[in-house]
DSSP file (Angstrom, degrees, kcal/mol; ACC not computed):
  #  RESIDUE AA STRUCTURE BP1 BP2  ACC     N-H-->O    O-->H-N    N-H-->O    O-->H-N    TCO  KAPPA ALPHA  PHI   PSI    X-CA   Y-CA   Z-CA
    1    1 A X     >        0   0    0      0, 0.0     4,-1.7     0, 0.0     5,-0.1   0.000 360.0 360.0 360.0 -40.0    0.0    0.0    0.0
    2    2 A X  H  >  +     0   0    0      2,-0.2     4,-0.7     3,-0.2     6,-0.3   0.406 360.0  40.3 -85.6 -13.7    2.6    2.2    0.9
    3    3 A X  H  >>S+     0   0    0      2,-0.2     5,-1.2     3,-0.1     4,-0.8   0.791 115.1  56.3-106.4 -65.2    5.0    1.9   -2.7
    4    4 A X  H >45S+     0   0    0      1,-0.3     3,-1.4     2,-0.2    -2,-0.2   0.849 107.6  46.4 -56.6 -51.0    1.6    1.9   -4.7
    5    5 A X  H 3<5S+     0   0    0     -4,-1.7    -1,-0.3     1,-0.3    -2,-0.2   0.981 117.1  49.9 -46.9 -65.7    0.7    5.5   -2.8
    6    6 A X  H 3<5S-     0   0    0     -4,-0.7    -1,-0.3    -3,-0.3    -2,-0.2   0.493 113.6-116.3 -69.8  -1.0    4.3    6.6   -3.7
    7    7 A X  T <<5S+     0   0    0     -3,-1.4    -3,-0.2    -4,-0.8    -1,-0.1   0.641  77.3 107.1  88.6  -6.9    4.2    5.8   -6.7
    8    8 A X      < -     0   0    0     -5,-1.2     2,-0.3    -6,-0.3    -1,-0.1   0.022  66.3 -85.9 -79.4-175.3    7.2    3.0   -6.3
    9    9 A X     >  -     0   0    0     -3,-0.1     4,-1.8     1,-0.1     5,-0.3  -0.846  34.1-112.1-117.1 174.0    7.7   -0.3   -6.2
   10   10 A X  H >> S+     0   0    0     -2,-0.3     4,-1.3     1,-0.2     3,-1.1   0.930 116.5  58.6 -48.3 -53.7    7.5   -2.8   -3.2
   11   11 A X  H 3> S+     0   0    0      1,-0.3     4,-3.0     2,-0.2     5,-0.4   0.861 102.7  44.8 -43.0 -65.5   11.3   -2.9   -3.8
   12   12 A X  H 3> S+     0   0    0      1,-0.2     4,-3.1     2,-0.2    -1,-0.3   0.779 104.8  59.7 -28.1 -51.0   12.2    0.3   -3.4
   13   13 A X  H <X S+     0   0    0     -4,-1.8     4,-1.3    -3,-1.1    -1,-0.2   0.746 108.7  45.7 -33.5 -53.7   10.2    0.7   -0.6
   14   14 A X  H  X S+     0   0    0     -4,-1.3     4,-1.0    -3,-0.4     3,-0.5   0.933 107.9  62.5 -85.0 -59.8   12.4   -2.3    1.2
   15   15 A X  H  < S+     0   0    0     -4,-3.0     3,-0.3     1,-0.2    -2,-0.2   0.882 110.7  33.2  -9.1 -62.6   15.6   -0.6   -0.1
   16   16 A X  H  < S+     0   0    0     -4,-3.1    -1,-0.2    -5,-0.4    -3,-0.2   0.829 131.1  30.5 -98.2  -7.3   15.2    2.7    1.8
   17   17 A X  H  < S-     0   0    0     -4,-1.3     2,-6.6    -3,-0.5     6,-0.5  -0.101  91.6-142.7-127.7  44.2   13.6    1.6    4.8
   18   18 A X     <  -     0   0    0     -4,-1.0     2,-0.2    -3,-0.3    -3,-0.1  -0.004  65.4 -16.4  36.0 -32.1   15.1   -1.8    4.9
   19   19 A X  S  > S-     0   0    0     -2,-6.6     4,-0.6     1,-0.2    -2,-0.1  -0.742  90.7 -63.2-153.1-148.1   11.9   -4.1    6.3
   20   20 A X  H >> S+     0   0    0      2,-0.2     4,-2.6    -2,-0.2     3,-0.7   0.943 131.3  51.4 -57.3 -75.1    8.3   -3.5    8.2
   21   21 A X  H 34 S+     0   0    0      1,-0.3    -1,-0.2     2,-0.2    56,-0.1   0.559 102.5  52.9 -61.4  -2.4    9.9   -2.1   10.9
   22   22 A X  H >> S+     0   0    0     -5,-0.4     4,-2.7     2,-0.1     3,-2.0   0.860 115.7  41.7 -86.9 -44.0   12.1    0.5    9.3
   23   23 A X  H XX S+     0   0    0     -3,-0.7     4,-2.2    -4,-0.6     3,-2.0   0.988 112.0  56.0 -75.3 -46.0    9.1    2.1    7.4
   24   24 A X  H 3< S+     0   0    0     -4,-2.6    -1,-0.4     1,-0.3    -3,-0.2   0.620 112.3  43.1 -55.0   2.5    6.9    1.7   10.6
   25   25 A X  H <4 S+     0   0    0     -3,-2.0     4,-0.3    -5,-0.4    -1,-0.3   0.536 109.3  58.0-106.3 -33.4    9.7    3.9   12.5
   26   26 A X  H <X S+     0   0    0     -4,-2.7     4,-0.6    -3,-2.0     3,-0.4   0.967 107.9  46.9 -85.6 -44.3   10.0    6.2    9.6
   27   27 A X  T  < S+     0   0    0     -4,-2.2     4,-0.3    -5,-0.2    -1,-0.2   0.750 116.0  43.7 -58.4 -18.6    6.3    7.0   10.0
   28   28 A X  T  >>S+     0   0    0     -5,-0.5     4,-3.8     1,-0.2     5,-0.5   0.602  87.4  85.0 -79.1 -13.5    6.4    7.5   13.6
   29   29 A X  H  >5S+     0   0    0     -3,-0.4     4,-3.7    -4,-0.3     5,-0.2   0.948  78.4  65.1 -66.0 -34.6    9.3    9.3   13.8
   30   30 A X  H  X5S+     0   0    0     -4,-0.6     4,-1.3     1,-0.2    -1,-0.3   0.945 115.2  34.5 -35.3 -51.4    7.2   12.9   13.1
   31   31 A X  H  >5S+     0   0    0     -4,-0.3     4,-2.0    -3,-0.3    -2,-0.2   0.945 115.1  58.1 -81.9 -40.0    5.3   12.4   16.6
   32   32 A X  H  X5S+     0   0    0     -4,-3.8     4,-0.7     2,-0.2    -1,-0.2   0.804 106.3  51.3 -85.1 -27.6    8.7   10.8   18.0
   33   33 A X  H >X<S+     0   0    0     -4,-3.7     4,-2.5    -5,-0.5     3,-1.3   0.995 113.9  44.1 -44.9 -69.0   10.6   14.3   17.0
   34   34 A X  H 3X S+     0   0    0     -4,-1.3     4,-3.3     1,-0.3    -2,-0.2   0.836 113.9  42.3 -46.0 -63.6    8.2   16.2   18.7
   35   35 A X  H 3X S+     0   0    0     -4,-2.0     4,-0.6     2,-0.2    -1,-0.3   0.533 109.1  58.3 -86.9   4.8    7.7   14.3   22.1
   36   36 A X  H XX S+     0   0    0     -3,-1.3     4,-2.1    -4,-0.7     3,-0.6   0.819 112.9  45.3 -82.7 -57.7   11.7   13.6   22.5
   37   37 A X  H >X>S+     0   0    0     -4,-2.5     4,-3.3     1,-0.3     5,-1.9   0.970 110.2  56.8 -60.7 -52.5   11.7   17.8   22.3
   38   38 A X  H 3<5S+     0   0    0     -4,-3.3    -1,-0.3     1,-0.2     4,-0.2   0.890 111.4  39.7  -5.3 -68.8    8.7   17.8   24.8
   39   39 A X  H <<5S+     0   0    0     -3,-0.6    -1,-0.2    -4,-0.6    -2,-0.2   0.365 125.3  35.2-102.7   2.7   10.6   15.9   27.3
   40   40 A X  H <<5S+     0   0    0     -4,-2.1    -1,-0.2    -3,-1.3    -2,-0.2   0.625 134.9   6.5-121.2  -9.0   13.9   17.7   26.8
   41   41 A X  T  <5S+     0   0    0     -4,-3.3    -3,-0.2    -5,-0.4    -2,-0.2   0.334 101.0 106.8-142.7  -5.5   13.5   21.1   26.1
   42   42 A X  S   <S-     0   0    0     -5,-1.9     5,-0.4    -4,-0.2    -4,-0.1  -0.161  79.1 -75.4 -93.0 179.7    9.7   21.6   26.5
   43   43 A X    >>  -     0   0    0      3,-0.1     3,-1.4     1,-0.1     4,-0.9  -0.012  69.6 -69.1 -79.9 160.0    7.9   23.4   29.4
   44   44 A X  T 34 S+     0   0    0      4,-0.6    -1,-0.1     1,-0.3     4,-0.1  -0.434 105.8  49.5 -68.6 128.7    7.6   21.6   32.7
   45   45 A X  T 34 S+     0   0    0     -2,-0.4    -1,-0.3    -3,-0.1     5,-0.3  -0.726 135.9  22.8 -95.3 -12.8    6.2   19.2   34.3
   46   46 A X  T <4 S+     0   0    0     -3,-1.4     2,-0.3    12,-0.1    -2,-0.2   0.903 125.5  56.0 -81.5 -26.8    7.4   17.1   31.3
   47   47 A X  S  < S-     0   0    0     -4,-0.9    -8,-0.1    -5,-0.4    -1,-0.1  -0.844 109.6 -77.9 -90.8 132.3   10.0   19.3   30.4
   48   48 A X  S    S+     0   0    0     -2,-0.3    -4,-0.6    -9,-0.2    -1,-0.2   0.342 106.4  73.2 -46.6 161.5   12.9   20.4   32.8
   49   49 A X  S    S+     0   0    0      1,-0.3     2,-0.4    -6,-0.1    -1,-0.2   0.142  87.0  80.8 120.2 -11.0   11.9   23.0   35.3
   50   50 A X  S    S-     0   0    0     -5,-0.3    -1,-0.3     1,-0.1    -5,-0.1  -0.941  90.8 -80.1-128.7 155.7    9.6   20.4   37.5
   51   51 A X    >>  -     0   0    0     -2,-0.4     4,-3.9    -3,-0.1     3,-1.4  -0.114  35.6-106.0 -64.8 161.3   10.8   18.2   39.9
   52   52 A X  H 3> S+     0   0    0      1,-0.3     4,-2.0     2,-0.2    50,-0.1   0.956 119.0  40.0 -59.5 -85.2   12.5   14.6   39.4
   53   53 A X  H 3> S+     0   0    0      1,-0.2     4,-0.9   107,-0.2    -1,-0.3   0.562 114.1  48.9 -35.5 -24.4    9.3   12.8   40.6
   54   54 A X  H <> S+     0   0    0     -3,-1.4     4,-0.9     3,-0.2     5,-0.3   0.866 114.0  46.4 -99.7 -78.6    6.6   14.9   39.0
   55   55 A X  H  X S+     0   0    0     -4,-3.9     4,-4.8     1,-0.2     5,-0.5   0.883 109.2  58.5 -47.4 -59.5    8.5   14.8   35.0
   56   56 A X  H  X S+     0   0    0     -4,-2.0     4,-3.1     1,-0.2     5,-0.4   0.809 108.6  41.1 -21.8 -82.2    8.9   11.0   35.6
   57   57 A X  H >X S+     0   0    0     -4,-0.9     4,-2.0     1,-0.2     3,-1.5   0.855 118.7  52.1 -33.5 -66.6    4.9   10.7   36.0
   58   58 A X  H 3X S+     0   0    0     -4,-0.9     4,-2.4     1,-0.3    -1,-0.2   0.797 110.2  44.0 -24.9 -53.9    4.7   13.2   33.0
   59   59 A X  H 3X S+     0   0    0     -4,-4.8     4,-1.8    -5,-0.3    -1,-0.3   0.856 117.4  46.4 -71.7 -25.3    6.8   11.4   30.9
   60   60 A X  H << S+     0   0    0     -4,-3.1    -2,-0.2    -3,-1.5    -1,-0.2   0.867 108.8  51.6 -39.2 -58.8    5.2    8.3   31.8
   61   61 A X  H >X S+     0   0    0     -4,-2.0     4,-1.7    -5,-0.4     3,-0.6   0.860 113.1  50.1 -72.5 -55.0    1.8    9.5   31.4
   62   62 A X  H 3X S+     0   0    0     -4,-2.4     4,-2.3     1,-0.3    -2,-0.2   0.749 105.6  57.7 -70.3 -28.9    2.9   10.9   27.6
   63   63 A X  H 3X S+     0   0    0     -4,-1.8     4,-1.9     2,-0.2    -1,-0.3   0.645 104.4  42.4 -76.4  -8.9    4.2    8.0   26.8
   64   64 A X  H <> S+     0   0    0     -3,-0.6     4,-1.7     2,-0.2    -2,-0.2   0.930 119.8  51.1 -79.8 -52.4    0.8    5.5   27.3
   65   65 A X  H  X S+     0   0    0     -4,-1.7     4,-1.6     1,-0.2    -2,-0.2   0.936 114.0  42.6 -83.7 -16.5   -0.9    8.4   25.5
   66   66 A X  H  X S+     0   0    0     -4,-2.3     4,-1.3    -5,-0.2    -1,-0.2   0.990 123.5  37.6 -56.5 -47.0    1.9    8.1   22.8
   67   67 A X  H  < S+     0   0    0     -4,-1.9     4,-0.4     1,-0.2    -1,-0.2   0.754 108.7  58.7 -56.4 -23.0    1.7    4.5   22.7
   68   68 A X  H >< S+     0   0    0     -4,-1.7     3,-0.9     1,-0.2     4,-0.3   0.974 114.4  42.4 -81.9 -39.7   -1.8    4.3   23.1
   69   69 A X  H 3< S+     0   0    0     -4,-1.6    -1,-0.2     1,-0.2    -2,-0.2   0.739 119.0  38.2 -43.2 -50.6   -2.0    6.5   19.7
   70   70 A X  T 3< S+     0   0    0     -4,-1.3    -1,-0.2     1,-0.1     5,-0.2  -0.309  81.0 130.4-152.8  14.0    0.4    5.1   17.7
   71   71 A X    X>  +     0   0    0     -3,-0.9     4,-2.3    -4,-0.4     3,-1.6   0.902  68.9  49.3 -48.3 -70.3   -0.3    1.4   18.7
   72   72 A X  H 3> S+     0   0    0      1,-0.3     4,-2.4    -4,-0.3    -1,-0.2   0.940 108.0  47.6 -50.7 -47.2   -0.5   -0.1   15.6
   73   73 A X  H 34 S+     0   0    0      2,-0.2    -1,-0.3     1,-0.2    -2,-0.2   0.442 109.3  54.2 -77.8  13.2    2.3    1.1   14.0
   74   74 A X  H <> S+     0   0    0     -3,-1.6     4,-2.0     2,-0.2     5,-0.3   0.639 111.0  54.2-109.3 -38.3    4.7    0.2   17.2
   75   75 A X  H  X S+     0   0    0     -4,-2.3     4,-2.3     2,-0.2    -2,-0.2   0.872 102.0  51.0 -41.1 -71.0    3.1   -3.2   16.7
   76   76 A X  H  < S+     0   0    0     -4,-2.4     4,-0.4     2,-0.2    -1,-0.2   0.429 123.4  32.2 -44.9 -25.8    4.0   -3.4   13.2
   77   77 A X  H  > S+     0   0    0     -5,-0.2     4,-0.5   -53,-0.2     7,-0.3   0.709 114.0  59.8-102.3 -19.1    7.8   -2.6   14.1
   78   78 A X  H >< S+     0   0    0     -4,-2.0     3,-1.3     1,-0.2     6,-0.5   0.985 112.1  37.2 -88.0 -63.0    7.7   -4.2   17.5
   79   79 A X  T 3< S+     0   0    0     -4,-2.3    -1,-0.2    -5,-0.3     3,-0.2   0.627 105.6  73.7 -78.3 -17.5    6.9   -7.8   16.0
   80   80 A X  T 34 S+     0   0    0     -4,-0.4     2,-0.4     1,-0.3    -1,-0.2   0.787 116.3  12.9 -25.5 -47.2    9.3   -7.4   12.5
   81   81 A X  S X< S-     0   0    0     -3,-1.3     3,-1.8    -4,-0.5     4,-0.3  -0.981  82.3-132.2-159.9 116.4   12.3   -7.7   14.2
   82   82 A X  T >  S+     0   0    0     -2,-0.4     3,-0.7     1,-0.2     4,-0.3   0.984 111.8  37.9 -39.5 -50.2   12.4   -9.2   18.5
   83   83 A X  T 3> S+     0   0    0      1,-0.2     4,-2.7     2,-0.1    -1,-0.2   0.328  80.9 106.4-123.1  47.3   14.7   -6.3   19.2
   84   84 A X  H <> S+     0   0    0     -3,-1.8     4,-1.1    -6,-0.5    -1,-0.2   0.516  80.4  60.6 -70.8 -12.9   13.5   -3.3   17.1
   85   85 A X  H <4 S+     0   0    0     -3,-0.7     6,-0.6    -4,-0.3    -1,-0.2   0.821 110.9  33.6 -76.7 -33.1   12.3   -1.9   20.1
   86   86 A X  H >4 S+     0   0    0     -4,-0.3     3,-0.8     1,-0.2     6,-0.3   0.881 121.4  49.6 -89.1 -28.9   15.5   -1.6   21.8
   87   87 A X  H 3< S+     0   0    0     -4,-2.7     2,-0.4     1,-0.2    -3,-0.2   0.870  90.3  77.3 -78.7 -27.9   17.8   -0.9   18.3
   88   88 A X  T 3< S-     0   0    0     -4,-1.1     2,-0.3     1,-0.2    -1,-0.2   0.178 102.7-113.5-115.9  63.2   15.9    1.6   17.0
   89   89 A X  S <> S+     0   0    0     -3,-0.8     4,-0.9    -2,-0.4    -1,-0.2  -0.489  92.0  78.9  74.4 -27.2   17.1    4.7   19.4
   90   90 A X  H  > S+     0   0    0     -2,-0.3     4,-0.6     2,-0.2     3,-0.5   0.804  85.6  52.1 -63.2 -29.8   14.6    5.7   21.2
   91   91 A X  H >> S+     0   0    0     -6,-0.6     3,-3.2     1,-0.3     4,-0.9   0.909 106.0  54.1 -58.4 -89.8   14.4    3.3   23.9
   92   92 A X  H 3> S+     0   0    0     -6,-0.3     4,-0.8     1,-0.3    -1,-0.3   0.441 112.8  44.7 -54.8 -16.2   17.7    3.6   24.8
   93   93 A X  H 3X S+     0   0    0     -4,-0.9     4,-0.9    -2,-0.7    -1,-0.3   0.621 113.8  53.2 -87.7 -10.8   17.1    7.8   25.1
   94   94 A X  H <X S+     0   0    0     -3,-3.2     4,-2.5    -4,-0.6     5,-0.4   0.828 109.0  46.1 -74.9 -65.3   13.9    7.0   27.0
   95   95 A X  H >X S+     0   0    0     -4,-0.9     4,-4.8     2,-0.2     3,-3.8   0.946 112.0  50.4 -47.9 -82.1   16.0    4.7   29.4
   96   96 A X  H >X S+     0   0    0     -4,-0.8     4,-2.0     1,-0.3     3,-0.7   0.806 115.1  50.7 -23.6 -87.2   19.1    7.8   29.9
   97   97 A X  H 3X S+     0   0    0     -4,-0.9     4,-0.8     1,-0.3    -1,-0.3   0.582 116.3  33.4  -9.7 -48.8   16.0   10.0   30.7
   98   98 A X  H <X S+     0   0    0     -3,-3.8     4,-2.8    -4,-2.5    -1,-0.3   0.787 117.4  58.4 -91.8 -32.9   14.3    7.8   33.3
   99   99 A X  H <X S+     0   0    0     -4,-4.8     4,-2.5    -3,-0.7     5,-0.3   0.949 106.8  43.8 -71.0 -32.1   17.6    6.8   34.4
  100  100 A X  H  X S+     0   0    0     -4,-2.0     4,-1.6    -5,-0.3    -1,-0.2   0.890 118.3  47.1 -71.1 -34.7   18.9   10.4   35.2
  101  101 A X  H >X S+     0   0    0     -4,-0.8     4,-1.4    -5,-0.5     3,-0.6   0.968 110.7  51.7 -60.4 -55.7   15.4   11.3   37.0
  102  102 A X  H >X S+     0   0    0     -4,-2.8     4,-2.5     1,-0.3     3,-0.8   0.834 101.5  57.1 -34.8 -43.3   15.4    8.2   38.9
  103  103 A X  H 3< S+     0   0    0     -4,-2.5    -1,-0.3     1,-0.2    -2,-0.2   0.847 107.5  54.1 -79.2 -13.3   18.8    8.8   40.1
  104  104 A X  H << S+     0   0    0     -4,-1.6    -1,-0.2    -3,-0.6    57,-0.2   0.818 114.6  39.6 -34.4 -45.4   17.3   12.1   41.5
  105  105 A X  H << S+     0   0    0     -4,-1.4    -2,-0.2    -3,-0.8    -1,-0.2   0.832 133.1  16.0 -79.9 -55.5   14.9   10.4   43.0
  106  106 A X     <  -     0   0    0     -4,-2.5     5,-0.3    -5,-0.2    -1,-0.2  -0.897  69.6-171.5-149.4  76.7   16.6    6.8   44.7
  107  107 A X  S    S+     0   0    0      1,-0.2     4,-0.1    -3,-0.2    -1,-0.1   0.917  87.0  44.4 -55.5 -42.0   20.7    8.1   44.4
  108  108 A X  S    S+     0   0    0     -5,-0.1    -1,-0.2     2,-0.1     2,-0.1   0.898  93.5  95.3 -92.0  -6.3   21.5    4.3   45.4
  109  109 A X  S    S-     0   0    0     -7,-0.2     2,-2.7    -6,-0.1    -3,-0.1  -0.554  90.5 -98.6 -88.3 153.0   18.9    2.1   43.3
  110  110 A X    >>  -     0   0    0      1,-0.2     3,-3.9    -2,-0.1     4,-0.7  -0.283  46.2-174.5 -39.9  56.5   19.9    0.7   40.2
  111  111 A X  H >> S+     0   0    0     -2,-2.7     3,-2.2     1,-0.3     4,-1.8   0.563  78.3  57.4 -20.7 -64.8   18.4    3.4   37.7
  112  112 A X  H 3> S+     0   0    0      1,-0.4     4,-0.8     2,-0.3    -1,-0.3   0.552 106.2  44.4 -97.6 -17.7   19.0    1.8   34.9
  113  113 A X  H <> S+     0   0    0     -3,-3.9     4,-1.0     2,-0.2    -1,-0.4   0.822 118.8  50.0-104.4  -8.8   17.1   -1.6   35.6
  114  114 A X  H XX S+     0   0    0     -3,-2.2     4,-2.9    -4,-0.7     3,-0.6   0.894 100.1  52.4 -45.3 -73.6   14.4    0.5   36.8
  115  115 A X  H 3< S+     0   0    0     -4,-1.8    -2,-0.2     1,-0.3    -3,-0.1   0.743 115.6  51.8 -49.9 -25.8   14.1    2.9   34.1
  116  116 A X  H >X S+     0   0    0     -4,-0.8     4,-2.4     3,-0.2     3,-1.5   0.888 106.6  52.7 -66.8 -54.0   13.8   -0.9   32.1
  117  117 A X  H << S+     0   0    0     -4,-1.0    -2,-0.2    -3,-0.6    -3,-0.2   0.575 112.6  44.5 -86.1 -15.0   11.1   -2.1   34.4
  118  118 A X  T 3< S+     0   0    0     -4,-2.9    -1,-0.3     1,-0.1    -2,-0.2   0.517 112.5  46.8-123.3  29.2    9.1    1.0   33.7
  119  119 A X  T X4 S+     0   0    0     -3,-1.5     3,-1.7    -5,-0.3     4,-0.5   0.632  94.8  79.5-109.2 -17.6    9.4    1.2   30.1
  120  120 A X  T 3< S+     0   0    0     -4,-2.4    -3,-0.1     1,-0.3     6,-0.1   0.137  85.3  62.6 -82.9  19.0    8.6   -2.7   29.7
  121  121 A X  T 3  S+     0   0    0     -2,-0.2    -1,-0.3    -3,-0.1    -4,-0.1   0.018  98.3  55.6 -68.7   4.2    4.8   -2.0   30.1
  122  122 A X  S <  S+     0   0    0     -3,-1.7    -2,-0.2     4,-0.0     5,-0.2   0.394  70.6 130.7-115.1 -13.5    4.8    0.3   26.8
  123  123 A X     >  -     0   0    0     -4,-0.5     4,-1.4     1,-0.2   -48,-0.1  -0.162  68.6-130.1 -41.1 163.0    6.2   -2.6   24.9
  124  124 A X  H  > S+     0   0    0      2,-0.2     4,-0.7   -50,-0.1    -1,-0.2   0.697 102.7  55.1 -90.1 -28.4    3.6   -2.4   22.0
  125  125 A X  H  > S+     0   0    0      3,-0.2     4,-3.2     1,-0.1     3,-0.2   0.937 113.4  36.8 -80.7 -42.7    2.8   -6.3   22.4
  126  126 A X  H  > S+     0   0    0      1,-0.2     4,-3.7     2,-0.2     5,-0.3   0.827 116.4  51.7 -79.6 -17.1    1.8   -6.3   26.2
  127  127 A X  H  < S+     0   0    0     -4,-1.4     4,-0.5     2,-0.2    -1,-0.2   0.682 110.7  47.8-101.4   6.4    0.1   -3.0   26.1
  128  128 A X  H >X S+     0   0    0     -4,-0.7     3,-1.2    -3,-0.2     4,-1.1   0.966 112.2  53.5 -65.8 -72.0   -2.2   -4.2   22.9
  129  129 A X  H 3X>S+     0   0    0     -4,-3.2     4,-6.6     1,-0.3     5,-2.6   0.760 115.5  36.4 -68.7 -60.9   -2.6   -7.4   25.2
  130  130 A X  H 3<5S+     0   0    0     -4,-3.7     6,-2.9     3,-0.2    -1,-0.3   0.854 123.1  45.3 -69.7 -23.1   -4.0   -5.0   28.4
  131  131 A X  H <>5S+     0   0    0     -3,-1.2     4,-0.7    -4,-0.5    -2,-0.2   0.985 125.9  27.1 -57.1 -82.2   -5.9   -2.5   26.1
  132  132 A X  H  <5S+     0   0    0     -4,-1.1    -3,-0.2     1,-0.2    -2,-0.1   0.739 135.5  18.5 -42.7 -49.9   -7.6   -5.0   23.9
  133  133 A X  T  <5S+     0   0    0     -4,-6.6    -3,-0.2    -5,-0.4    -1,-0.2   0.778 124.6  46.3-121.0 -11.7   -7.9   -8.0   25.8
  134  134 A X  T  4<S-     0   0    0     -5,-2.6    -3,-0.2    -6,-0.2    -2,-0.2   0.687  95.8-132.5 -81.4 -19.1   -7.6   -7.2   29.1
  135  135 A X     <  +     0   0    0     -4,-0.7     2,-0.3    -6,-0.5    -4,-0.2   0.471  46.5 156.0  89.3   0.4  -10.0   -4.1   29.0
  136  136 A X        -     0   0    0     -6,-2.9    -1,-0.2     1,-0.1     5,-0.2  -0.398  36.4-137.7 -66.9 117.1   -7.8   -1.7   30.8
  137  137 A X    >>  -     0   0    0     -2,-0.3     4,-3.0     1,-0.1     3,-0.7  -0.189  22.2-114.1 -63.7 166.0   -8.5    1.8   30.0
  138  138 A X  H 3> S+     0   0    0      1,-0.2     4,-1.7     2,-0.2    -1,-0.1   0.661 122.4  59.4 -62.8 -12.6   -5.6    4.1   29.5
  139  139 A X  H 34 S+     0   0    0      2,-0.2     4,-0.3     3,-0.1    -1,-0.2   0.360 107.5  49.5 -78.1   1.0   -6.8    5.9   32.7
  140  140 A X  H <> S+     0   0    0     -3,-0.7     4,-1.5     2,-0.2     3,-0.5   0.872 111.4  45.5 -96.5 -65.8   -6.2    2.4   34.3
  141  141 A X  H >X S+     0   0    0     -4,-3.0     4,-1.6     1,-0.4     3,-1.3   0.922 115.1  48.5 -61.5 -80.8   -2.5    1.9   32.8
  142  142 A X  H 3X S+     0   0    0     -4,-1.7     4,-0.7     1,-0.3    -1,-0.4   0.538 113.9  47.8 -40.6 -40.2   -1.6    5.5   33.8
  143  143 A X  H 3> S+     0   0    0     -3,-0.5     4,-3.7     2,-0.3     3,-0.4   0.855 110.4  48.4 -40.3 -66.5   -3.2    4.7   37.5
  144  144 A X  H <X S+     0   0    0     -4,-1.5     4,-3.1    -3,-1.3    -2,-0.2   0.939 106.4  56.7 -92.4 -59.5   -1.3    1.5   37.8
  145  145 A X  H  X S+     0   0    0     -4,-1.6     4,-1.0     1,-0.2    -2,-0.3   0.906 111.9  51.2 -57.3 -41.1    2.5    3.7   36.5
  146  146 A X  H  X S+     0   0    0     -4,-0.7     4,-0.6    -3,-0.4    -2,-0.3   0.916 107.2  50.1 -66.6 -31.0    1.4    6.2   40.0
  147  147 A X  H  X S+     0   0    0     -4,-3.7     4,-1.3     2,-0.2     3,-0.4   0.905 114.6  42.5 -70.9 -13.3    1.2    3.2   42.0
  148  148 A X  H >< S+     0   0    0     -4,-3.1     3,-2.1     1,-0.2     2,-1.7   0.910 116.7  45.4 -76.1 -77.7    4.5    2.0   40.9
  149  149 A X  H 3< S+     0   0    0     -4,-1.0    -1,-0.2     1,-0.4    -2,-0.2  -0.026 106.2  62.6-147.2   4.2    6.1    5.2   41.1
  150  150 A X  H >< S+     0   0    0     -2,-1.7     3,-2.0    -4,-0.6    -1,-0.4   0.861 100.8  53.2 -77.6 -56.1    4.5    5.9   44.6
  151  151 A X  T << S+     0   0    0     -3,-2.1    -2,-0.3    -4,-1.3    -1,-0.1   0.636 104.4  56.3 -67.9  -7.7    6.3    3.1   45.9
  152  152 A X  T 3  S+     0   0    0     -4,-0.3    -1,-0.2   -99,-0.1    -2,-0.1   0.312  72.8 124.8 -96.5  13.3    9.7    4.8   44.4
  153  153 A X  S <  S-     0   0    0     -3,-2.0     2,-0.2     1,-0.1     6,-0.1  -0.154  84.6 -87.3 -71.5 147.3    9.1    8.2   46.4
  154  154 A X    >>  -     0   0    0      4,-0.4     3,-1.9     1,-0.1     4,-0.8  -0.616  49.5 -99.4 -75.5 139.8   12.6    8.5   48.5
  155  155 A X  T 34 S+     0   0    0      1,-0.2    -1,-0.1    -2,-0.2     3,-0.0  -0.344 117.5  47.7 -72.7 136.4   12.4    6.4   52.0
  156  156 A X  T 34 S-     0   0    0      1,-0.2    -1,-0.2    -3,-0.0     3,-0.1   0.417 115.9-106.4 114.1 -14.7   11.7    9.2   54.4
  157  157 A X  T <4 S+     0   0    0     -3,-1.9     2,-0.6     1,-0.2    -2,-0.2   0.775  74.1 140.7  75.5   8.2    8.8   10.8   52.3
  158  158 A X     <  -     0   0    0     -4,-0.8    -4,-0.4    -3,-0.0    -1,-0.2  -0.870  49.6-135.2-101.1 146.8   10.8   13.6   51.4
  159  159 A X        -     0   0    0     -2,-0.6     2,-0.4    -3,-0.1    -6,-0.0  -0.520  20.8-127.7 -98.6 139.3   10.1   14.5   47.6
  160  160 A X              0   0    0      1,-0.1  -107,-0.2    -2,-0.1   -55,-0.1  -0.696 360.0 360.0 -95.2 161.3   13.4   15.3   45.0
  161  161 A X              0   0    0     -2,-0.4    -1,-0.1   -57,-0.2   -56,-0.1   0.396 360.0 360.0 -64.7 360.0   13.7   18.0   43.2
């Protein structure tokens, strides 16, 4: 569908964006411009200027409604290739991100397997699975990311900056 619209052929098509999951990454990539500048240069809480704990939730919270948007096509790239999710850049700036709030947040925990353990609910396969068959709304998923992220509050109650 996509070479016949452009006027190509299929080949071509696989040429410049190498499989399924390249093209479906080259179509995303407009909204993915946009919400990486969001969460780095745009105004707070998701963008710096709000505390550690608050942008975390933000970013959280923008990424189920990104995912929840953009489902299909994440889908289509996610299932192409096992580890298109992690190769094709974003995760791994998603991860840096959470990992640098986090350490804001819990200076001794292991950011970086954290910041893993709360992007591996956006994977594209399990959060079709809780949307679709599990019924959850997206007010549900977002619910369920503040009770995790309650339980990551610095021991002592005191809130980071």
């Amino acid at each position: 569908e996509v070479a016949k619209a452009a006027g190509v052929g299929v080949g071509t098509v696989y040429r410049r964006f190498g499989d399924r999951a390249g093209l479906a990454y080259a179509v995303i990539n407009d909204r993915e411009v946009k919400f990486q500048a969001a969460f780095l240069t745009g105004p707070p809480p998701l963008g710096p200027g709000a505390g550690a704990a608050e942008r975390v939730r933000a970013f959280l919270h923008a990424l189920v409604d990104r995912t929840e948007d953009q489902l299909g096509l994440l889908l289509v790239a996610e299932m192409d290739s096992a580890d298109a999710r992690f190769t094709e850049g974003s995760y791994e700036l998603y991860r840096q991100h959470l990992a640098l709030l986090l350490d804001r947040i819990r200076p001794a925990a292991d950011v970086h397997w954290l910041a893993d353990a709360l992007l591996a609910p956006l994977a594209a396969n399990l959060y079709g699975y809780q949307r679709r068959t599990g019924g959850m709304s997206v007010a549900r998923v977002k619910a369920g990311y503040d009770d995790l992220l309650a339980g990551l509050a610095p021991r002592g109650g005191a809130t980071a900056p």
